[in-house]
N, C-alpha and C positions, 0 to 999 in steps of 0.2 A: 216449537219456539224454544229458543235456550233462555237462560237468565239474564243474558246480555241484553236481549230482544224483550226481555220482558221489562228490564231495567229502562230500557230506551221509552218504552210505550206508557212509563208511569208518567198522569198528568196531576196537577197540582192539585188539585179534588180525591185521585187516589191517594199522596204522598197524605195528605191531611186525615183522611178515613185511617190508614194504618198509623199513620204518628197517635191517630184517638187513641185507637186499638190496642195500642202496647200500654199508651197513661191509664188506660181506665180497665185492660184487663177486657174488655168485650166486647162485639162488633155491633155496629148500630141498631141490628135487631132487638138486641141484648141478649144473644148467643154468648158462652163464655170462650172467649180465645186460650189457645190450648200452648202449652208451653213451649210445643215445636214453631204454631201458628205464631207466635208472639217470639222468638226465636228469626222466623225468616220474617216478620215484620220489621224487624230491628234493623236487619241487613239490608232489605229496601229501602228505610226510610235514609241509613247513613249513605249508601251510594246516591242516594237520590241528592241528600243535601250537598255531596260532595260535586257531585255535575252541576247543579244547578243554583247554588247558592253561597253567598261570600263566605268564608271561614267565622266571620262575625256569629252568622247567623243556623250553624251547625250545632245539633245536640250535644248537649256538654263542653261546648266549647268555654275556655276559661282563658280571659283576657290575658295579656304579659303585664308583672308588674315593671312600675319603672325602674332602670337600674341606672347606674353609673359609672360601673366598671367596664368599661368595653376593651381592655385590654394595650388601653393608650397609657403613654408614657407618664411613670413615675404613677399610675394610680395602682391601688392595688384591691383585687378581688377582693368581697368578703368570702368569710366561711363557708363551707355547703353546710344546709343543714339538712337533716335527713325526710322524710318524709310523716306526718302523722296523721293516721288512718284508724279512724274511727269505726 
């Protein structure tokens, strides 16, 4: 089986065990997930949200503020501002 196949076969019961898995660091026995483990869990869970569910509803997704500048006549951009990362 490749990744693809394996991608394909996750059902929403799996996607939800590994989305635990990664929040809480262990798997429902209370084994500790291992940095690789939690690693390829991550990459499951985001293909998974990307096939099967709205952009709304994908991890870390971060709504668009509203803006007003769309590039129409006589308006004008504001500033960029830079990024701040805490």
């Amino acid at each position: 089986m490749n990744y693809q196949d394996l991608l394909n076969s996750l059902t929403p019961e799996v996607y939800e065990n590994l989305k635990r898995a990664v929040e809480l660091g262990k798997w429902p026995d209370g084994r500790v997930v291992t940095p690789e483990q939690r690693q390829h869990c991550m990459e499951a869970v985001i293909a998974y949200e990307h096939k099967h569910l709205p952009p709304e509803q994908h991890t870390g997704y971060i709504p668009p503020k509203p803006h007003t500048h769309c590039g129409g006549e006589g308006e004008v951009a504001e500033a960029e501002q830079p990024l701040k990362w805490k």
